[in-house]
C-alpha positions in Angstrom: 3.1 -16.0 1.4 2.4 -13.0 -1.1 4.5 -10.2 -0.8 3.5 -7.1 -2.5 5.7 -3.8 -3.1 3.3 -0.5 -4.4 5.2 2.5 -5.2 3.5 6.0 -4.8 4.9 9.2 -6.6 3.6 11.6 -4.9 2.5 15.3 -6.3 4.6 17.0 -3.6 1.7 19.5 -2.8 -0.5 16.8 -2.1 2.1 15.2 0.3 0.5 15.8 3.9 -3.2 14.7 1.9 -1.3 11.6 0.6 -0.2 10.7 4.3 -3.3 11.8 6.4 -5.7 9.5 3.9 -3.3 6.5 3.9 -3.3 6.2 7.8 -6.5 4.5 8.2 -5.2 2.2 5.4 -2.5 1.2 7.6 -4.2 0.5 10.6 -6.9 -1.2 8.8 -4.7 -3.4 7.1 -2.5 -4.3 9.9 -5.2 -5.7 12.1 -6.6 -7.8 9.1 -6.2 -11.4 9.8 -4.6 -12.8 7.0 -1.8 -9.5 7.4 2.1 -10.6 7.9 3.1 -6.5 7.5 1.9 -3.6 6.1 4.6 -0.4 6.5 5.0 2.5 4.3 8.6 3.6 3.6 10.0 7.0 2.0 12.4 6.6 -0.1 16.2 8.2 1.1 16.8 10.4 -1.8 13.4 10.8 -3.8 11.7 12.7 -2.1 7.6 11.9 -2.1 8.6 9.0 -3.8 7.0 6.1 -0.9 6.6 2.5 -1.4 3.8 0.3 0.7 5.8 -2.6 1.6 3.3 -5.9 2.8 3.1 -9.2 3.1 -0.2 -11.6 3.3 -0.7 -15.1 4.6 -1.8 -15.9 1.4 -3.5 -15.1 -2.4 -7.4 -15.7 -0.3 -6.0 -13.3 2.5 -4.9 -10.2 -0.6 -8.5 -11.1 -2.1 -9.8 -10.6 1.2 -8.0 -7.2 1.9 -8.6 -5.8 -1.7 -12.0 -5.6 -0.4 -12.2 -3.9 2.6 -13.7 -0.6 3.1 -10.3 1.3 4.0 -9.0 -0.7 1.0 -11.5 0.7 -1.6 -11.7 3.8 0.3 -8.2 4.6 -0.2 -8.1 3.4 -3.9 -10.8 5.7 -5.1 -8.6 8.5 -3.5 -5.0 7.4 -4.6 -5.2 8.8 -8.0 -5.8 12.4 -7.1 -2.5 12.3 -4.7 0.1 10.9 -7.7 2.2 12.8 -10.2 3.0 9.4 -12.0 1.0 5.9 -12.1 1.7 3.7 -9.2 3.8 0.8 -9.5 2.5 -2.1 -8.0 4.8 -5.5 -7.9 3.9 -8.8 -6.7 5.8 -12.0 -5.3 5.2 -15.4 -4.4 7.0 -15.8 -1.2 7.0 -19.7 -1.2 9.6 -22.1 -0.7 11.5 -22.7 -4.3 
């Protein structure tokens, strides 16, 4: 399993774009097959500070999801809601 942790700092005036245009990547990513989870978490004392928490069957199912349309879709956008880069982290979830 592939677990994947992607931390958004959000420009607080684009906060309500940031959360209407992420939606459909939700959804979309939830119903994919190879999906464990896919939930989006604010964080308790940083405000506009959110982190996309997920987890995929496997490295063919992430290949898979990286592209989708409300994948890509949401990329090309992403950029234009940040105040810092986004921190994306990735772990193998198999058994040591």
């Amino acid at each position: 399993m592939i677990i994947i942790h992607a931390t958004f700092y959000v420009n607080p005036e684009k906060r309500d774009a940031f959360l209407t245009e992420i939606k459909p990547l939700l959804a979309g990513s939830k119903a994919e097959e190879g999906n464990v989870y896919y939930d989006l978490y604010e964080h308790t004392e940083k405000k506009n500070v959110f982190i996309m928490v997920e987890a995929w069957r496997d490295s063919a199912a992430v290949d898979t999801h990286n592209a989708t349309p409300h994948f890509t879709g949401f990329v090309g956008k992403a950029e234009e809601f940040l105040a810092a880069p986004l921190d994306i982290k990735v772990y193998n979830a198999e058994q040591a």
